[in-house]
C-alpha positions, -999 to +999 in steps of 0.1 A: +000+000+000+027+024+010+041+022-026+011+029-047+005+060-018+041+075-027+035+069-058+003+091-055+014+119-040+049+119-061+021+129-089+013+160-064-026+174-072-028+147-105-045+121-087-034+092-104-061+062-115-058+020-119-055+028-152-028+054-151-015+033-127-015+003-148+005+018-173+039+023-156+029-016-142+031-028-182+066-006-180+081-027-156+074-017-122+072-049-107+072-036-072+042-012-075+026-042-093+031-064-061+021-031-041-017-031-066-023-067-060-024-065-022-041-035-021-072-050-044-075-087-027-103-075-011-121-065-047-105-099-056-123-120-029-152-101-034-155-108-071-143-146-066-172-148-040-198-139-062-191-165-084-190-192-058-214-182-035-192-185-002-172-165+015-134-170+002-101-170+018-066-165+002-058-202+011-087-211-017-078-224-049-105-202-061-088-172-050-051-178-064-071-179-098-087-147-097-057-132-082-037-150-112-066-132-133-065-098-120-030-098-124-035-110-163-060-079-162-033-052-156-009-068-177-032-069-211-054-038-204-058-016-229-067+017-217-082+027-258-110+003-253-127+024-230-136-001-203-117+003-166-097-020-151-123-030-125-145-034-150-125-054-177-107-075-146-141-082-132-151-100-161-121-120-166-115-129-129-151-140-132-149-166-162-116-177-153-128-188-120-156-203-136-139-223-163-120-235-133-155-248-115-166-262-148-136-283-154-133-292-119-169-300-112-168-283-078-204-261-081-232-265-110-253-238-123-226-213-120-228-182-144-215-149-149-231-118-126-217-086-142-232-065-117-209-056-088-245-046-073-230-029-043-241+010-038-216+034-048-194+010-068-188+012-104-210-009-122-194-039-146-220-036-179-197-036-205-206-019-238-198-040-272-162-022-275-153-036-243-168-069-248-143-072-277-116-064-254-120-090-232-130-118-259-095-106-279-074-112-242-093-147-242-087-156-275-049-145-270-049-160-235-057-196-255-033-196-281-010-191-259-015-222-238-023-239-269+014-229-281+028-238-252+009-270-248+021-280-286+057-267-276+055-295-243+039-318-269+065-318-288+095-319-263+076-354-254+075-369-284+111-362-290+120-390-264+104-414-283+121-400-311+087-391-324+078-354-348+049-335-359+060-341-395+060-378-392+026-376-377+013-363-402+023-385-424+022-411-408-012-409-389-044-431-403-058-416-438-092-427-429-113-421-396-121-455-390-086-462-389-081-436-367-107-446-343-091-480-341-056-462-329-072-441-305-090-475-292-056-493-293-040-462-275-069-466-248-059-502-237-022-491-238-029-466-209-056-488-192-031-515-184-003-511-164+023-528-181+019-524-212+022-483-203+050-492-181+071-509-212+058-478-229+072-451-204+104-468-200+113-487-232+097-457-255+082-483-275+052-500-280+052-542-267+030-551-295+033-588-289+014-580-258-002-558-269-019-580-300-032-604-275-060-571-263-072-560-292-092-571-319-067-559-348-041-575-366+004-574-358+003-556-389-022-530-383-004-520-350+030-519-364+017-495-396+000-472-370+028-475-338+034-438-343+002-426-338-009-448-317+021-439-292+014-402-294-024-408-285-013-428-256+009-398-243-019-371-248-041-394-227-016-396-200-008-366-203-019-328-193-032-319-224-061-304-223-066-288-259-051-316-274-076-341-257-101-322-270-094-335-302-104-368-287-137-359-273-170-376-288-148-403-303-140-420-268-148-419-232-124-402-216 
């Protein structure tokens, strides 16, 4: 707090806003950054605890995401878009917390309130410009982790002396082909041992693995590739690229 004040009254009568504020932050003034983000826990608990319906404490996992948010907030605003900070963070605190919830399965029924609703603070209804704002920090927000997510990918699949390129032209033309791999790939990581040999050998055991599936030696061996890279995005933290699996197994 005592940062942001001197930084205040360094400004003499010019009383300085969040968004002034926020603009030497995005210069590089980590400390009065650290100085914002303790002074606005309480607008982050607040906002957090509107989404969940409890009260929240800083020991919540709930509350290191809005916190994680707010800070996002600050980073990416963009004061030409006409929204505020509170106003803009609000929003994006909000919808990270619940795409947290949602994939979590902690609460049902939760949704977005963009009314702070408290008297005398600033209400959160956004006008179309602002909207914009906040969809463009999301949409740059996901390629981002979609980039990195590919760039982890990819680092995996190295140790199995595994690319991209190979892949893709390697990977099933048709798509029942392909849904026989990603079946094949499902009983590699359902049993223990043959992911085990997997992990540790970087290859697939497809004697073994012949005897638990109702495809040929051949068909295994012509799709190993894919059918080892499938296996690793099911065991591993890959959220965007699981999606890819979605309606085509239970998983």
């Amino acid at each position: 707090m005592l940062n942001v004040v001197l930084f205040l009254l360094a400004k003499q009568k010019k009383k300085q806003t969040l968004e002034e504020i926020a603009i030497h932050i995005q210069n590089g003034d980590q400390q009065l950054l650290n100085e914002v983000l303790e002074d606005y826990k309480p607008f982050i608990k607040k906002t957090v605890s509107s989404v969940c319906k409890r009260f929240i404490y800083e020991s919540d996992d709930e509350f290191s995401i809005g916190l994680i948010a707010f800070h996002d907030a600050i980073l990416k605003y963009n004061q030409q878009r006409g929204a505020s900070i509170i106003s803009f963070s609000e929003v994006i605190i909000k919808r990270k917390v619940i795409d947290y919830i949602r994939k979590n399965g902690r609460y049902q029924d939760v949704s977005i309130d963009m009314s702070l609703g408290d008297e005398g603070e600033e209400s959160s209804n956004l006008t179309i410009d602002q909207i914009v704002s906040v969809e463009e920090f999301e949409k740059q927000e996901e390629a981002n982790k979609r980039r990195e997510e590919i760039l982890s990918f990819q680092e995996q699949l190295a140790h199995f002396k595994l690319s991209f390129h190979e892949l893709v032209e390697q990977s099933p033309k048709h798509e029942d082909a392909r849904l026989n791999a990603i079946e094949i790939a499902n009983k590699v990581v359902s049993s223990k041992e043959i992911l085990d040999y997997l992990i540790e050998k970087k290859r697939l055991p497809i004697k073994k693995l012949e005897k638990q599936v109702n495809v040929s030696r051949k068909t295994i061996e012509r799709n190993r590739k894919y059918i080892i890279a499938i296996s690793l995005i099911l065991i591993g933290d890959y959220i965007y690229l699981r999606d890819y699996l979605k309606g085509r197994l239970e998983i």
